[in-house]
C-alpha positions in Angstrom: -25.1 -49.8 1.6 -25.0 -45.8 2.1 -25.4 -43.6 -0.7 -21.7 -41.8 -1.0 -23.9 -38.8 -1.9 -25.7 -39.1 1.3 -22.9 -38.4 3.7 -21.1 -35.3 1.2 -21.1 -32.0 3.4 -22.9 -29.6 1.3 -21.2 -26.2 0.3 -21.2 -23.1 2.1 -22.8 -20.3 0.1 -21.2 -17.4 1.0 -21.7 -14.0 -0.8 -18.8 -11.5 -1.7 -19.6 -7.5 -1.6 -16.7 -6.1 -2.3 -16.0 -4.2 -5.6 -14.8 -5.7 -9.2 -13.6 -2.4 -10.4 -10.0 -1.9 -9.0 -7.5 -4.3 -8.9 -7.6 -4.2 -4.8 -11.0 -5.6 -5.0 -10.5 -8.1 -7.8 -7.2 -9.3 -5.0 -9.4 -9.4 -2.4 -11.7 -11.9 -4.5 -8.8 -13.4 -5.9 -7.5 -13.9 -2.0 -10.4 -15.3 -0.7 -10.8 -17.8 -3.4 -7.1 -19.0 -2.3 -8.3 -19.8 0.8 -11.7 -21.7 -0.1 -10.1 -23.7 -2.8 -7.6 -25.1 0.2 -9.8 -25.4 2.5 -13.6 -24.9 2.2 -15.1 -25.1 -1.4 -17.5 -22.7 -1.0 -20.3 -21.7 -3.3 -19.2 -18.2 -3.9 -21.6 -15.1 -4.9 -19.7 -12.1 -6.5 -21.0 -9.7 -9.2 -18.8 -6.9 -11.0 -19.7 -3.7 -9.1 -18.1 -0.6 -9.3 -16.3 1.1 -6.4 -18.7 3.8 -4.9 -21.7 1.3 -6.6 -24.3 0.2 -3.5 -23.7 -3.6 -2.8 -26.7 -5.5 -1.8 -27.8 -8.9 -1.4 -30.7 -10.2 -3.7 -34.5 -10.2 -2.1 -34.5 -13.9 -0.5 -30.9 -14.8 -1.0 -29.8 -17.8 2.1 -26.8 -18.5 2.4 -23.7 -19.3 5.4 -21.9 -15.8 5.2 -20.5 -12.7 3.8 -17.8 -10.9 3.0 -18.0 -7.3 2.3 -17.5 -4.3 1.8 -19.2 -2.5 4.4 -19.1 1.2 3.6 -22.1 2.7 3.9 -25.2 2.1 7.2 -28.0 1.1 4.9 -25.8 -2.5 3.4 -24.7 -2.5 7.5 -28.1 -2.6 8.8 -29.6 -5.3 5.9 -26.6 -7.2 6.8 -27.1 -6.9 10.5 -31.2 -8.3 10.1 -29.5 -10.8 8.0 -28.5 -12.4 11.6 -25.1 -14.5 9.4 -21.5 -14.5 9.8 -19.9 -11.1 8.4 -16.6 -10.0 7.8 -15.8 -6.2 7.1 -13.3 -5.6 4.5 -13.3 -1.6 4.6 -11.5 0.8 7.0 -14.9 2.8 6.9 -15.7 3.0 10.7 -20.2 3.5 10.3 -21.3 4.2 14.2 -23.2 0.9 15.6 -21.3 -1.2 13.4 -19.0 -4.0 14.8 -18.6 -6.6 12.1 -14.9 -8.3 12.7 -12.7 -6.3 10.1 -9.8 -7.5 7.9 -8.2 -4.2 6.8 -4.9 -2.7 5.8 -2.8 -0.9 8.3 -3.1 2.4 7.3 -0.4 4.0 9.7 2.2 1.8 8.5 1.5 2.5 5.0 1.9 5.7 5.7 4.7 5.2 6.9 6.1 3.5 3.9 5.6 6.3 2.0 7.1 8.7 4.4 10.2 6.6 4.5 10.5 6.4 1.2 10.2 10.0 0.4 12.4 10.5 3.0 15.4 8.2 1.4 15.0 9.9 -1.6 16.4 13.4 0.3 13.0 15.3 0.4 12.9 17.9 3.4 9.6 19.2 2.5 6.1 17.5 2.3 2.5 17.7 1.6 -0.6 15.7 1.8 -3.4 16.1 -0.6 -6.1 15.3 1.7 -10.3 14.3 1.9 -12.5 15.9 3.4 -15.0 14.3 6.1 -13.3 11.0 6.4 -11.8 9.6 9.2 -10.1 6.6 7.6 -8.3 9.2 5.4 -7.3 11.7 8.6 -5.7 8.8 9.9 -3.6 8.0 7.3 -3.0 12.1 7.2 -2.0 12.3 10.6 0.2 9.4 10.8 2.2 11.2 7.3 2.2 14.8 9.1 3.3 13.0 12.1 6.5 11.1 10.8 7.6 14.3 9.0 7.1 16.5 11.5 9.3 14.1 14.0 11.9 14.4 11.6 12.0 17.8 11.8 10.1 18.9 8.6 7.4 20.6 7.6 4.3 18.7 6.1 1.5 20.8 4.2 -2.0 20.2 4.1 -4.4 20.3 1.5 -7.9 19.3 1.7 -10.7 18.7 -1.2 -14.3 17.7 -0.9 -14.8 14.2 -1.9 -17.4 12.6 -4.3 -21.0 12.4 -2.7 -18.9 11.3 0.6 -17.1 8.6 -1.1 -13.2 8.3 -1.2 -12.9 9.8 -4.4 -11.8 13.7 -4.9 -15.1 15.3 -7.0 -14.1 16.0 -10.3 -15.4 19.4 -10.2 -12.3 20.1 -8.2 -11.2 23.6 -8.4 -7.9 23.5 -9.9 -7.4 27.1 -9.3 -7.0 26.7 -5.2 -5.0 23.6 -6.0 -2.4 25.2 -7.9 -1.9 28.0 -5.3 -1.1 25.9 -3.3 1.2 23.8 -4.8 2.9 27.5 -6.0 2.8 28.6 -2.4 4.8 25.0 -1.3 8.4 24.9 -0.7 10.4 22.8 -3.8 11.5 20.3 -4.2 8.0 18.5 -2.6 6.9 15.4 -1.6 3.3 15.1 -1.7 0.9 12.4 -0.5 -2.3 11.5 -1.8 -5.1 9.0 -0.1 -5.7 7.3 -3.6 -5.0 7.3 -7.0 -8.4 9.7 -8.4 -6.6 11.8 -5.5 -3.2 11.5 -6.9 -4.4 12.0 -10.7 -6.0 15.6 -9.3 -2.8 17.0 -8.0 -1.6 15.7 -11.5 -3.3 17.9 -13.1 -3.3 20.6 -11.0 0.7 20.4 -11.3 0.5 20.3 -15.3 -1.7 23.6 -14.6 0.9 25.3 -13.1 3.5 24.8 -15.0 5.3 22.4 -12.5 7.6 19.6 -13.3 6.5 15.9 -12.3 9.0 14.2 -10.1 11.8 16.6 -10.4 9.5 19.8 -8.7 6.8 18.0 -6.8 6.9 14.3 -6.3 3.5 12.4 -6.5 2.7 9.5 -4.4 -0.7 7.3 -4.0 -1.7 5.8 -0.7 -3.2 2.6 -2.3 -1.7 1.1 -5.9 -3.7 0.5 -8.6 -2.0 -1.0 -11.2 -4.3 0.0 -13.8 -5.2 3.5 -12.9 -1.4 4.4 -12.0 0.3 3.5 -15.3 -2.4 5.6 -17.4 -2.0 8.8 -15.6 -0.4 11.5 -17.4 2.3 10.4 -15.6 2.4 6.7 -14.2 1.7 7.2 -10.6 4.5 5.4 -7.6 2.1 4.2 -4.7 2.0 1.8 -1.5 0.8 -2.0 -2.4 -1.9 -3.0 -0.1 -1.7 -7.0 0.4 -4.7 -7.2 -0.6 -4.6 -11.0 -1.5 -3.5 -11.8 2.4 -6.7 -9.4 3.5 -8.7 -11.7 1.2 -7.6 -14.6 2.6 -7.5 -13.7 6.4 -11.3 -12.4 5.9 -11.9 -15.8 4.4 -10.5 -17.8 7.2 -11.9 -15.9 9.8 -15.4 -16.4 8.4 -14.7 -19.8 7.7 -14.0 -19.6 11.9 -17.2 -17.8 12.1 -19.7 -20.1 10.0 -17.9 -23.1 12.1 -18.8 -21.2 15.3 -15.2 -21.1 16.3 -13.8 -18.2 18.7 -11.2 -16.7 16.9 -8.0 -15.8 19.1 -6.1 -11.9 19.3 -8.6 -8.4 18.7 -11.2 -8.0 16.4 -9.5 -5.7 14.1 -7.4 -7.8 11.9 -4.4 -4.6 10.8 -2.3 -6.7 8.2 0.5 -4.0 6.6 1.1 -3.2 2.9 3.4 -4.9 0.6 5.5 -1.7 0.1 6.7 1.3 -2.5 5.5 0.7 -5.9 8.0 2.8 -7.8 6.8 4.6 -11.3 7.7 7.7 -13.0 5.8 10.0 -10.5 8.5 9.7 -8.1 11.5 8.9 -9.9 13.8 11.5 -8.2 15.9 12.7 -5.9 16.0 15.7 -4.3 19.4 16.3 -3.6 21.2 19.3 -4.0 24.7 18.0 -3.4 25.2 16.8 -7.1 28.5 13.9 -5.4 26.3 12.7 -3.3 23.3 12.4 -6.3 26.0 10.6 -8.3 26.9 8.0 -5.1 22.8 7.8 -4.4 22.6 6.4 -8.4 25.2 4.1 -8.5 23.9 2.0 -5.8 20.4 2.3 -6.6 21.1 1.7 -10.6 22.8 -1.7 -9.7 22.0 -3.5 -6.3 23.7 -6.8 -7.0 27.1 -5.7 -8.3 30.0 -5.7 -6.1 30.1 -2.7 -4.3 32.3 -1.5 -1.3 31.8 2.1 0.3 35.1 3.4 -1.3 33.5 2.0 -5.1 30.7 4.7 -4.4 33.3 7.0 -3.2 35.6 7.1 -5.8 32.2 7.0 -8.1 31.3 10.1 -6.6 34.6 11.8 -6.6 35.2 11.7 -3.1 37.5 10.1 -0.8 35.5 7.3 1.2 35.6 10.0 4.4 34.2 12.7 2.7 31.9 10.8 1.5 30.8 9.3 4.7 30.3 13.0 6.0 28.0 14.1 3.0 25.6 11.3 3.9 25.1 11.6 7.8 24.8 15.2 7.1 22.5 15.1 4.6 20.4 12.3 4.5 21.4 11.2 8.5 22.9 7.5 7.7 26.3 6.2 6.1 26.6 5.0 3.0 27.1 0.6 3.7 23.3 1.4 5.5 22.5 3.1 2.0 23.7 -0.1 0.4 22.1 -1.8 2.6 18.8 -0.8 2.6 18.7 -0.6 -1.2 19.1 -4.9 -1.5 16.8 -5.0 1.2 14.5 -3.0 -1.0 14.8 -5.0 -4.0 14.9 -8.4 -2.3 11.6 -7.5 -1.1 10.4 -6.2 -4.7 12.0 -10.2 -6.3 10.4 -11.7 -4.1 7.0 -10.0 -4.0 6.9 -9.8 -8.2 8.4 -13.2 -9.1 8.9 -17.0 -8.3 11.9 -17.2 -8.0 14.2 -18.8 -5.4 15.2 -17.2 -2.5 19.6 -17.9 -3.4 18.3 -16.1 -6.8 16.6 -13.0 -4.9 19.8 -13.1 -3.1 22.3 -13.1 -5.2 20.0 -10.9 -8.3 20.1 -8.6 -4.9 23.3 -8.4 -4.1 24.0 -10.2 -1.1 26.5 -13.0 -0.9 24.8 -15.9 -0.3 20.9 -16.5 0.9 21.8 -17.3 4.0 23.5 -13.4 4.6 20.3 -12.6 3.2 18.3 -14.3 5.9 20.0 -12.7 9.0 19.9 -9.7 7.3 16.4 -10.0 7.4 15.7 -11.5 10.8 17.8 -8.4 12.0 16.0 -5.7 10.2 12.1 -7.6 9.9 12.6 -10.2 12.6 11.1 -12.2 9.6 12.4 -14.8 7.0 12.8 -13.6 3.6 9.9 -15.8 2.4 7.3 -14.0 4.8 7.4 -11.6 2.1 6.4 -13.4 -1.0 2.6 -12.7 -1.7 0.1 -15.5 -1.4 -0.2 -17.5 -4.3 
């Protein structure tokens, strides 16, 4: 009789470099353990590491694959003699290094950003830059870019980073950073690659004497919940899905180790989650104070019943007058307005909670859930569900 032990396929060891510091890394873990525990049961090899700390394997470590963090050429080239499976993690580009990537999309989170300052009213914009990084000049480009097209003008500011890492140095002189921000049109929208980034211009802002949203408007490129709430002043920034990165570098390793090709390009782009909203950008910069009044009541209460001649007569306006304000000043009518604000908290229900999609629906303030659905397979081309995060 055979042993049942016998014929058990041993575990994959696979080793995970990524950092334990910020909650993007501690999702990426977390995603990646979603997908093992479905599929795989792997023997997995994480340590808490810090964010700029240098990742390496152990002297005589075997194992079936890795997942890291590849940001610097000296953890590329020990994982290249290595000769295993690896999947790259980071939007660091390091010249000779072709590991398959799983990253964010950092154009279209830029472009979340931009489209939310934009809806707010802003006309004038900033990006509080890094200097010597490509990943980071993408992502300021793409901003510049989208403002520019709209017809606005988009300041840059640029500091030197920490020892090369994506982190401003905190020997940062304040001094050029507040002329700057003085020099700046207001009300301003300003971008930042990260939060350490976004804290900075925080600073810099409380330096001058400038109001935080109502002055300049402070947004982070990448969401950390921690970081963001305990800034002098809790810090709106894009959500990176970092859970669905974890889990797509997980499967395609698993594809890897199992010598599988693995269909589409290399580059695995997979888009953020969306707006984080704190107090950093709680504003709108509006002049008209009507229209300010028609922008709150919708945005105060999604779900209530609301027709355009509600926010009209909300406003003080007739519903024609009304409809003129907005196209003139913000360039879309007020049932888009509506609209766009349920889309924006179904997405928010559905991406912080459980609950059912007829409860998103109706707590968002369409009809029924299936309204909702066409509303979304018109706008996303998606079902509502594609954007619940991966549990």
């Amino acid at each position: 009789m055979t042993n049942p032990r016998s014929v058990i396929k041993p575990s994959r060891r696979v080793a995970v470099l990524v950092d334990t510091s910020t909650s993007w890394g501690r999702r990426i873990i977390e995603g990646l353990h979603q997908y093992e525990s479905e599929h795989s049961r792997w023997q997995l090899f994480v340590e808490p590491r810090g964010v700029e700390q240098r990742r390496w394997l152990p002297p005589g470590w075997t194992g079936d694959g890795v997942i890291a963090r590849v940001g610097f050429p000296e953890l590329a080239e020990q994982l290249q003699k290595l000769g295993l499976p690896v999947v790259n993690v980071s939007g660091i580009e390091l010249p000779g290094v072709d590991f398959p990537r799983v990253i964010t999309n950092q154009k279209e989170a830029a472009r979340m950003a931009a489209d939310h300052f934009l809806n707010s009213g802003f006309r004038h914009f900033g990006y509080f830059s890094l200097l010597g990084l490509d990943y980071v000049a993408e992502h300021q480009q793409t901003f510049r870019a989208i403002a520019e097209a709209e017809g606005f003008d988009c300041s840059l500011y640029a500091a030197a980073s920490l020892l090369g890492a994506a982190e401003s140095d905190w020997m940062i002189d304040l001094d050029r950073v507040v002329e700057w921000l003085v020099s700046l049109p207001k009300p301003v929208a300003i971008l930042t690659w990260n939060t350490g980034s976004a804290r900075e211009l925080l600073y810099a802002c409380a330096a001058a004497g400038m109001k935080v949203p109502e002055e300049v408007s402070v947004m982070s490129g990448s969401d950390d919940d921690l970081f963001c709430k305990v800034a002098p002043v809790p810090i709106s920034a894009v959500n990176p899905a970092a859970e669905e990165i974890g889990f797509r570098a997980a499967e395609r390793l698993d594809q890897l180790m199992n010598r599988k090709r693995a269909s589409g390009r290399k580059d695995i782009l997979i888009p953020p989650l969306g707006v984080v909203t704190r107090q950093s950008t709680e504003t709108l910069a509006v002049e008209d104070p009507c229209l300010v009044k028609a922008l709150r009541y919708i945005r105060e209460d999604p779900a209530r019943a609301m027709r355009v001649s509600d926010v009209a007569a909300h406003a003080g306006l007739c519903r024609r007058a009304l409809e003129q304000r907005f196209l003139r000043i913000l360039g879309r009518s007020p049932a888009s307005e509506i609209r766009r604000v349920r889309i924006e908290r179904a997405i928010d229900l559905l991406q912080r909670t459980k609950l059912p999609v007829s409860v998103v629906a109706e707590k968002s303030g369409f009809s029924t859930a299936e309204y909702m659905a066409s509303v979304f397979r018109s706008q996303f081309d998606a079902a509502p569900m594609s954007f619940r995060k991966r549990e």
